[in-house]
C-alpha positions in Angstrom: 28.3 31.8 28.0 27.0 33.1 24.6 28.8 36.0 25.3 32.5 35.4 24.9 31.8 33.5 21.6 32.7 35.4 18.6 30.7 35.8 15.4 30.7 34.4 12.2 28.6 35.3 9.7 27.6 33.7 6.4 26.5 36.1 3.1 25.1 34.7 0.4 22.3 35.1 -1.7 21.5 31.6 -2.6 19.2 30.3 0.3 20.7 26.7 0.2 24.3 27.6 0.6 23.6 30.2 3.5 21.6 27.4 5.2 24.6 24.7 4.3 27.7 26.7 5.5 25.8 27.6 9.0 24.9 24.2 9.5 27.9 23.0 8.8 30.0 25.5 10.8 27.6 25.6 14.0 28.5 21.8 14.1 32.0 22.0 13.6 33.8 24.9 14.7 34.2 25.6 18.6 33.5 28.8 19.9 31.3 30.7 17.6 27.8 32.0 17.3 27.0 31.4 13.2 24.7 33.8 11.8 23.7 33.9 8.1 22.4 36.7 5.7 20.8 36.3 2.1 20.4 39.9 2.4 23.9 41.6 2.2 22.4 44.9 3.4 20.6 42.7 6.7 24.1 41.6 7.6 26.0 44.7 7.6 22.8 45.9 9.7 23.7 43.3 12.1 27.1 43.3 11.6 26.9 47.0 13.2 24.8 46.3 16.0 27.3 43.8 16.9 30.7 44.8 15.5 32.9 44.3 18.4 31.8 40.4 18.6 32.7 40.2 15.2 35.6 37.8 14.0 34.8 37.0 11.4 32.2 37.7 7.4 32.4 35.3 4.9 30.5 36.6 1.3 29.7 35.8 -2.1 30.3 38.0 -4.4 27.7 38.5 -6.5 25.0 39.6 -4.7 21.8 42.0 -5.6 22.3 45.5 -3.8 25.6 45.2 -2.2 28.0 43.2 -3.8 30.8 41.1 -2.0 33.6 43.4 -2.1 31.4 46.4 -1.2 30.2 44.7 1.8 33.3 43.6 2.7 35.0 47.6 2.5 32.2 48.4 4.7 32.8 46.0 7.0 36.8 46.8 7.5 36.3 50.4 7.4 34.2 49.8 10.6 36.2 47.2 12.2 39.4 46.7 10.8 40.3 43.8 13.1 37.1 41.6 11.7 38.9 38.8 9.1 37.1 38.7 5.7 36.4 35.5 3.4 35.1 36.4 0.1 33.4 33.7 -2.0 32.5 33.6 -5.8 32.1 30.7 -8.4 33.8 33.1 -11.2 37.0 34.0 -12.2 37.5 37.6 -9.8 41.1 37.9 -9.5 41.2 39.8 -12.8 39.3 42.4 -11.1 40.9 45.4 -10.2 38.7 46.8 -7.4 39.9 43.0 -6.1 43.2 43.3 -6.6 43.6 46.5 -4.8 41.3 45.4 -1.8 43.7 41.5 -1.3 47.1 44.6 -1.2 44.4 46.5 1.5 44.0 43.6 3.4 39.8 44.1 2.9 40.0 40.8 1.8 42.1 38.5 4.0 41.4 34.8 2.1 39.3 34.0 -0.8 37.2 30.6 -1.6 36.3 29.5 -4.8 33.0 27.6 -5.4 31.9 25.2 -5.1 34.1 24.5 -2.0 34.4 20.8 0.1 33.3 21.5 3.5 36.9 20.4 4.5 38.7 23.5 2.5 36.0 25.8 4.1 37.0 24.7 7.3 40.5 25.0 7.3 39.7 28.8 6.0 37.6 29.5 8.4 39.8 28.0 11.0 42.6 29.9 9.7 40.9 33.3 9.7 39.9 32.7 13.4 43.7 31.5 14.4 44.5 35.0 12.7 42.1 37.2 15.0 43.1 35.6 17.4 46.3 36.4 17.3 45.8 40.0 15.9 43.6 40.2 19.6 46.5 38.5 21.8 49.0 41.4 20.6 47.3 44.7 21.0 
């Protein structure tokens, strides 16, 4: 069964909101397997082991080692179908590198913290509605 369900994963270096968001997606969104990473290098590891069951990487973006938008690239450059979520409490959309990757479509939708669990939903939802589609067409 576990095997048409697509993956979500969770990047964040703060233990508590890793452990929140999976808990609160494994819960409420149908149809997923929720993995989640503290570790930004871990879940691009995983992420390649498993990068055809991917649907979907949500990430801060300030992280130690590989920040958000890094990770992100990475991930897009390897699956470019995968839907992106990028997360940060600070003000990013003065950054440049940012900028450039929203025209790029490395980043498909962006969530400010702290988030209601109702807003990360609909995102989530969203992004998921979106691969699916994208998978539908081709």
């Amino acid at each position: 069964m576990s095997a048409n369900k697509k993956i979500v994963s969770i990047v964040d270096d703060d233990v508590y909101v890793a452990q929140l968001f999976h808990e609160a997606l494994s819960e409420n969104i149908d149809g997923i397997s929720v993995f989640s990473f503290t570790d930004p290098i871990m879940a691009f590891e995983h992420f390649l082991k498993n990068k055809e069951n991917y649907a979907l990487v949500i990430s801060d973006l300030r992280m130690p080692g590989l920040n958000g938008l890094e990770l992100l690239k990475k991930v897009k450059d390897s699956n470019p179908k995968v839907r992106t979520i990028l997360m940060s409490a600070y003000n990013f959309e003065e950054e440049e590198l940012y900028q450039s990757y929203m025209i790029e479509a490395v980043i498909n939708s962006t969530i400010e913290k702290p988030v209601t669990m109702n807003r990360l939903f609909q995102t989530v939802r969203d992004e998921l509605n979106a691969y699916q589609s994208a998978s539908h067409h081709k």
